[in-house]
ROMI-112669 format. One record per residue (C-alpha): residue number from 0; chain; x, y, z. Coordinates in steps of 0.5 Angstrom, whole numbers, padded with zeros to 4 digits. Layout:
BEGIN
<node nr="NUM" kette="A" u="X" v="Y" w="Z"/>
...
This chain:
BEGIN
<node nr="0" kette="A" u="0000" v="0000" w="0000"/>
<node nr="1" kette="A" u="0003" v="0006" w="-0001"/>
<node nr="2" kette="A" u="0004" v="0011" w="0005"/>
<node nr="3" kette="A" u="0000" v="0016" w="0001"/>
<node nr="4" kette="A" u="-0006" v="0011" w="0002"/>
<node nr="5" kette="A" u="-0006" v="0012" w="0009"/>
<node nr="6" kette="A" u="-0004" v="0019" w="0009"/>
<node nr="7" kette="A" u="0002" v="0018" w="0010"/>
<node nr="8" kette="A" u="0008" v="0023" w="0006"/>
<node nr="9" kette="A" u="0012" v="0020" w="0001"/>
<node nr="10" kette="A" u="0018" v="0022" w="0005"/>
<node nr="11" kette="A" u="0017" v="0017" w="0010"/>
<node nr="12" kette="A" u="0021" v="0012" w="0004"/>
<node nr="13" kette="A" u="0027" v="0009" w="0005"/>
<node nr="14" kette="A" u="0033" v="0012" w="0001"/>
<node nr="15" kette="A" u="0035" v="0008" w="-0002"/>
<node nr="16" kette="A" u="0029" v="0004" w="-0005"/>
<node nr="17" kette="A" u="0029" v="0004" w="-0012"/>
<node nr="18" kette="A" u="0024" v="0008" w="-0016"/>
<node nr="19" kette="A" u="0017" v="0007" w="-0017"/>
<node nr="20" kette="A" u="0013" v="0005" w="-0023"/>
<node nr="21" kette="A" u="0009" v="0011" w="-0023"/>
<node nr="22" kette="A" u="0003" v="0007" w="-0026"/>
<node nr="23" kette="A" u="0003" v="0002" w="-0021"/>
<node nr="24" kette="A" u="0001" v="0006" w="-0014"/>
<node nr="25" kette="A" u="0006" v="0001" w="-0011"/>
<node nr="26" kette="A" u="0010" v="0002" w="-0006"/>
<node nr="27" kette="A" u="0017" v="-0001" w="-0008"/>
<node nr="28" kette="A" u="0024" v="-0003" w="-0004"/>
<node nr="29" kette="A" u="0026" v="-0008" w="0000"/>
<node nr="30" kette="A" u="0023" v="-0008" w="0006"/>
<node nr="31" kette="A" u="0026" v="-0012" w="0012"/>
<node nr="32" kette="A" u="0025" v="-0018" w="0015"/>
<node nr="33" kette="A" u="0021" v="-0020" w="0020"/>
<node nr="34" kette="A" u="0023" v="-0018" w="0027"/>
<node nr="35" kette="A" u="0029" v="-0013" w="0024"/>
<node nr="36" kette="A" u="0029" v="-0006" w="0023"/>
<node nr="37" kette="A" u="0032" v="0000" w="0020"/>
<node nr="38" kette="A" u="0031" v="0008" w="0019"/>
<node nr="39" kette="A" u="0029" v="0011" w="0014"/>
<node nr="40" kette="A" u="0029" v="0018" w="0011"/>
<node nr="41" kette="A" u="0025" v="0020" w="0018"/>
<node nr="42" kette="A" u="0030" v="0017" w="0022"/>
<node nr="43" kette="A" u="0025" v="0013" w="0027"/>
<node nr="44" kette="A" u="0026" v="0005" w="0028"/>
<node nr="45" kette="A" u="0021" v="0002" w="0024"/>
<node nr="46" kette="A" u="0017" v="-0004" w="0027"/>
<node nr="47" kette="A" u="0013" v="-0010" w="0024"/>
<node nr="48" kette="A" u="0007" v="-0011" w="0025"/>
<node nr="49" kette="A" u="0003" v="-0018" w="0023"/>
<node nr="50" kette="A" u="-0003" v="-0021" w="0023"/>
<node nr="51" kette="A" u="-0005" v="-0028" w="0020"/>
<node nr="52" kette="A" u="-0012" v="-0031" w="0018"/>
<node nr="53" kette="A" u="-0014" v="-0037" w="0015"/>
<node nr="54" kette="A" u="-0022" v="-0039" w="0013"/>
<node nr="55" kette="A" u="-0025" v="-0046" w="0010"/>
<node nr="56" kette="A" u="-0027" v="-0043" w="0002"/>
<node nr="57" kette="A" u="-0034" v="-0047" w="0003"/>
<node nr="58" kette="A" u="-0035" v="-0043" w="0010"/>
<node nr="59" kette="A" u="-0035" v="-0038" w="0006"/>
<node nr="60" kette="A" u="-0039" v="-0040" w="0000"/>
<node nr="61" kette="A" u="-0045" v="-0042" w="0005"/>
<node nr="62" kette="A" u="-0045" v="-0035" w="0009"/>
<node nr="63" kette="A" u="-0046" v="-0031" w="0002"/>
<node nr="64" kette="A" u="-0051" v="-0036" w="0000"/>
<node nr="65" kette="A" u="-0055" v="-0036" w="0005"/>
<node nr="66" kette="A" u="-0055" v="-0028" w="0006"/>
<node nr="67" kette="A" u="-0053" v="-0025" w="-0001"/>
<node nr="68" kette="A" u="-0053" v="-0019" w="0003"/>
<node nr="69" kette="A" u="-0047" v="-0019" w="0006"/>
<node nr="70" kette="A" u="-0043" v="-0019" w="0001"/>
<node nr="71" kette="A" u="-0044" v="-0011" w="0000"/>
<node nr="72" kette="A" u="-0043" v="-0009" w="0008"/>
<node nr="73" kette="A" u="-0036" v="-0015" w="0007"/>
<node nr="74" kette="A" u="-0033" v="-0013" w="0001"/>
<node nr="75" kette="A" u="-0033" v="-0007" w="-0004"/>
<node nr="76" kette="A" u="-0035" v="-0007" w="-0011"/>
<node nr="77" kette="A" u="-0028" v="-0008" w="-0013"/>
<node nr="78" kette="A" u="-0027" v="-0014" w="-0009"/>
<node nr="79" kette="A" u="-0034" v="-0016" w="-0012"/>
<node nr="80" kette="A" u="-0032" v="-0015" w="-0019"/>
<node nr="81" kette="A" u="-0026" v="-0017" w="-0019"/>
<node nr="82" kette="A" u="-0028" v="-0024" w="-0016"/>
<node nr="83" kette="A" u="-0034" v="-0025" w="-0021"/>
<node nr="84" kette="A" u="-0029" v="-0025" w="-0026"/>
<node nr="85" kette="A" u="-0026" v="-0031" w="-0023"/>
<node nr="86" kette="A" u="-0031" v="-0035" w="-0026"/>
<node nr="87" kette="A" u="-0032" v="-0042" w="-0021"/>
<node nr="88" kette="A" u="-0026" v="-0040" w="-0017"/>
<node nr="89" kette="A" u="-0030" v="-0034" w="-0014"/>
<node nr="90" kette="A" u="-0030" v="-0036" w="-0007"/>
<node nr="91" kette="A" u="-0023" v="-0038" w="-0006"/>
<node nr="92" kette="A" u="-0022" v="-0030" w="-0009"/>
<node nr="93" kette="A" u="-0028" v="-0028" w="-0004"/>
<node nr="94" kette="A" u="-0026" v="-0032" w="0002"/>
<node nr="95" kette="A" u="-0018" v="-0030" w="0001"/>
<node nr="96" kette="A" u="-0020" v="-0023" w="0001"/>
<node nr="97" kette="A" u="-0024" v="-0024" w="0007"/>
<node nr="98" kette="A" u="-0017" v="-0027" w="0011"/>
<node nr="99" kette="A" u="-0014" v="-0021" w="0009"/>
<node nr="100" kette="A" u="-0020" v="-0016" w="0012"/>
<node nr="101" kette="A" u="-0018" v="-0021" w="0019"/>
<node nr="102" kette="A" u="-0010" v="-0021" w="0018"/>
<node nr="103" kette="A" u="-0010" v="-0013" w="0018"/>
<node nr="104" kette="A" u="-0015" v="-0012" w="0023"/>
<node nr="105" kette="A" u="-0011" v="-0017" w="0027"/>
<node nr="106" kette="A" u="-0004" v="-0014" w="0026"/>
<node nr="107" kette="A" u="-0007" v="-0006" w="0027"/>
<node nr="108" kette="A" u="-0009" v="-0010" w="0034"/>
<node nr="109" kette="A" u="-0017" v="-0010" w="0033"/>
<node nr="110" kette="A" u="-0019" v="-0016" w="0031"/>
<node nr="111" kette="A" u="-0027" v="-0014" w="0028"/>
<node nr="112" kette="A" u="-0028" v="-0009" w="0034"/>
<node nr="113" kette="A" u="-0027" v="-0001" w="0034"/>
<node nr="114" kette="A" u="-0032" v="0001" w="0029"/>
<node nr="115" kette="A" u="-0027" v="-0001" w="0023"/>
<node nr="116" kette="A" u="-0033" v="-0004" w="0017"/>
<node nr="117" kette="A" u="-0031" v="-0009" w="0013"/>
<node nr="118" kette="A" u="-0030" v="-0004" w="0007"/>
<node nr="119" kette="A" u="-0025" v="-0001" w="0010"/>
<node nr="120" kette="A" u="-0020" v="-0006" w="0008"/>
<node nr="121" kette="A" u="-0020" v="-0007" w="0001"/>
<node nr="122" kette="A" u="-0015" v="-0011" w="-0003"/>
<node nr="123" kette="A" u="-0013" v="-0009" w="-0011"/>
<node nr="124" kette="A" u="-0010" v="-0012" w="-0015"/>
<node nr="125" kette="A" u="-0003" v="-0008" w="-0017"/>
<node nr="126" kette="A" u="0002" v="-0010" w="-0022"/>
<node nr="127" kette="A" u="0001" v="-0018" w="-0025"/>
<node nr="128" kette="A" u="-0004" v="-0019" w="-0020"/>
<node nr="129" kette="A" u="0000" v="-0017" w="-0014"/>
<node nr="130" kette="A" u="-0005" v="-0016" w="-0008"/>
<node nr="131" kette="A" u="-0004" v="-0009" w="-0005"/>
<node nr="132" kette="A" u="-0009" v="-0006" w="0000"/>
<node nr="133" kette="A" u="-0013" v="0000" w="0000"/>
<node nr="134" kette="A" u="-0015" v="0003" w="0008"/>
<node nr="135" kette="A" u="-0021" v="0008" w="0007"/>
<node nr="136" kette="A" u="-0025" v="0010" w="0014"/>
<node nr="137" kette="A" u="-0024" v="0008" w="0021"/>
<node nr="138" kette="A" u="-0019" v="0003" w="0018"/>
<node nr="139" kette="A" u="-0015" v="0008" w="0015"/>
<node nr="140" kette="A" u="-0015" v="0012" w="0022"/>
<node nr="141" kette="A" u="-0013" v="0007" w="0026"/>
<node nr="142" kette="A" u="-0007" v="0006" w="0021"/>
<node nr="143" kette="A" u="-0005" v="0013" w="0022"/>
<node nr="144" kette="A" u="-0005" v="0012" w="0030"/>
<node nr="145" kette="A" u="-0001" v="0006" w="0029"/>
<node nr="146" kette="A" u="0004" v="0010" w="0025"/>
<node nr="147" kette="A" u="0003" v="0005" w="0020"/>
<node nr="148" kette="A" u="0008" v="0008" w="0014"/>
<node nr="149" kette="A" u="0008" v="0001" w="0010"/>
<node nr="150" kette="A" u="0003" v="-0005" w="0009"/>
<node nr="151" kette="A" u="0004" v="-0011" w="0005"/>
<node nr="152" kette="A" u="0000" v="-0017" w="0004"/>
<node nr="153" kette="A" u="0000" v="-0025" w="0001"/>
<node nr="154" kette="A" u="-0005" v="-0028" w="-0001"/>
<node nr="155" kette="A" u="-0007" v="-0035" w="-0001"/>
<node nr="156" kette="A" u="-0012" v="-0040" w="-0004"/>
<node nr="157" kette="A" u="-0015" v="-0048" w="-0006"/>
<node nr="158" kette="A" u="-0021" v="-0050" w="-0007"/>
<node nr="159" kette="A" u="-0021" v="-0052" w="0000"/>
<node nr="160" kette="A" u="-0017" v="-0047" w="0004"/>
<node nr="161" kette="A" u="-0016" v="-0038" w="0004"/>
<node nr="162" kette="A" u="-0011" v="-0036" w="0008"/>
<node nr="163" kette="A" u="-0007" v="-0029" w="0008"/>
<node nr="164" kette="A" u="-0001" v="-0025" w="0012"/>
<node nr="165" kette="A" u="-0001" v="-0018" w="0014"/>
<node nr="166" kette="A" u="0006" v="-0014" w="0016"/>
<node nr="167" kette="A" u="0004" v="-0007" w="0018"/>
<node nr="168" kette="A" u="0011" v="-0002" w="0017"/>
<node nr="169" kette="A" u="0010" v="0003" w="0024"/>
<node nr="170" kette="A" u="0015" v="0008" w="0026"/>
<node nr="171" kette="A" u="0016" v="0005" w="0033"/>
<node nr="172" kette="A" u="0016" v="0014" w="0036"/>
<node nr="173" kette="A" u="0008" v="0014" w="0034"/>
<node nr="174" kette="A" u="0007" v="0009" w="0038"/>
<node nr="175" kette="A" u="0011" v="0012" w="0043"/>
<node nr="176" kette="A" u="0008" v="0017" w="0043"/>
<node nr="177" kette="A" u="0001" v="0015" w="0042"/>
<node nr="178" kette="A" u="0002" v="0011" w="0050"/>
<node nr="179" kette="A" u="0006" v="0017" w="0053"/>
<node nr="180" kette="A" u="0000" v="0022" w="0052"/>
<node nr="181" kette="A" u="-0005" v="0016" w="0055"/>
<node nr="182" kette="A" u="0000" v="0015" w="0062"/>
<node nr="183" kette="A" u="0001" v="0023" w="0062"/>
<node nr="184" kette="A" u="-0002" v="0026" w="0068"/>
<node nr="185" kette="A" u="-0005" v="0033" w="0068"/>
């Protein structure tokens, strides 16, 4: 997800990450591994944030079937289009994308609570198919709280089985920050 999707200024970017495709909207570099972490152009420490969910694709399947009118309050019309264009392979697309909503609510810390609609998450697709995630609404605010400065994710999909990870990039001062200004006396 690009910083510039959650607010955040292009200047948060590391240095040395390569230029970025204009017309992807990506977000390139390298980013680092899990449990490591770096400074950037903003000269804070970055933390990894994570978050996994897996679903049965038939779970899925059967829930909006039974209420076709989940569909619009779980995903975007997008997401919707997108899967429908899938052919048979619909649900496995639809349940992989709703593991994504529940990995990136998992990782922003919580879960299907704070008034973030499911909506508010959505997954694109970017150069090749790529998954990339769009924050809208509460979700979007939440990440700017959180200090999010990055967000990847992975999806994955059988006829059986969705499952997808979420790796948020938060500059560790954010969070300080934010936790200080709760503890502080007045």
């Amino acid at each position: 997800m690009p910083p510039e999707a959650i607010g955040v200024p292009r200047t948060a970017v590391p240095r040395d990450a390569p230029a970025p495709d204009p017309a992807s909207g990506l977000e390139p570099g390298p980013a680092p591994g899990l449990g490591d972490s770096y400074r950037g152009d903003i000269g804070t420490a970055l933390r990894v944030l994570i978050g996994t969910d897996l679903v049965a694709v038939a779970r899925v399947a059967e829930l909006l079937t039974g209420q076709p009118e989940l569909a619009e309050r779980i995903f975007t019309a997008r997401e919707l289009a997108y899967c429908a264009s899938r052919g048979r392979r619909r649900a496995e697309h639809l349940a992989a994308r709703f593991a994504a909503k529940e990995a990136v609510l998992k990782a922003l810390g919580t879960g299907a609570a704070a008034g973030v609609e499911w909506t508010d998450v959505e997954v694109v697709n970017g150069i090749g198919g790529r998954p990339d995630l769009r924050l809208h609404g509460r979700a979007a605010a939440l990440a700017r709280r959180r200090g999010v400065r990055q967000a990847e994710i992975s999806l994955t999909h059988t006829a059986g089985l969705a499952a997808a990870n979420a790796m948020l990039l938060c500059a560790t001062g954010t969070a300080v920050r934010i936790l200080s200004e709760k503890g502080a006396k007045r």
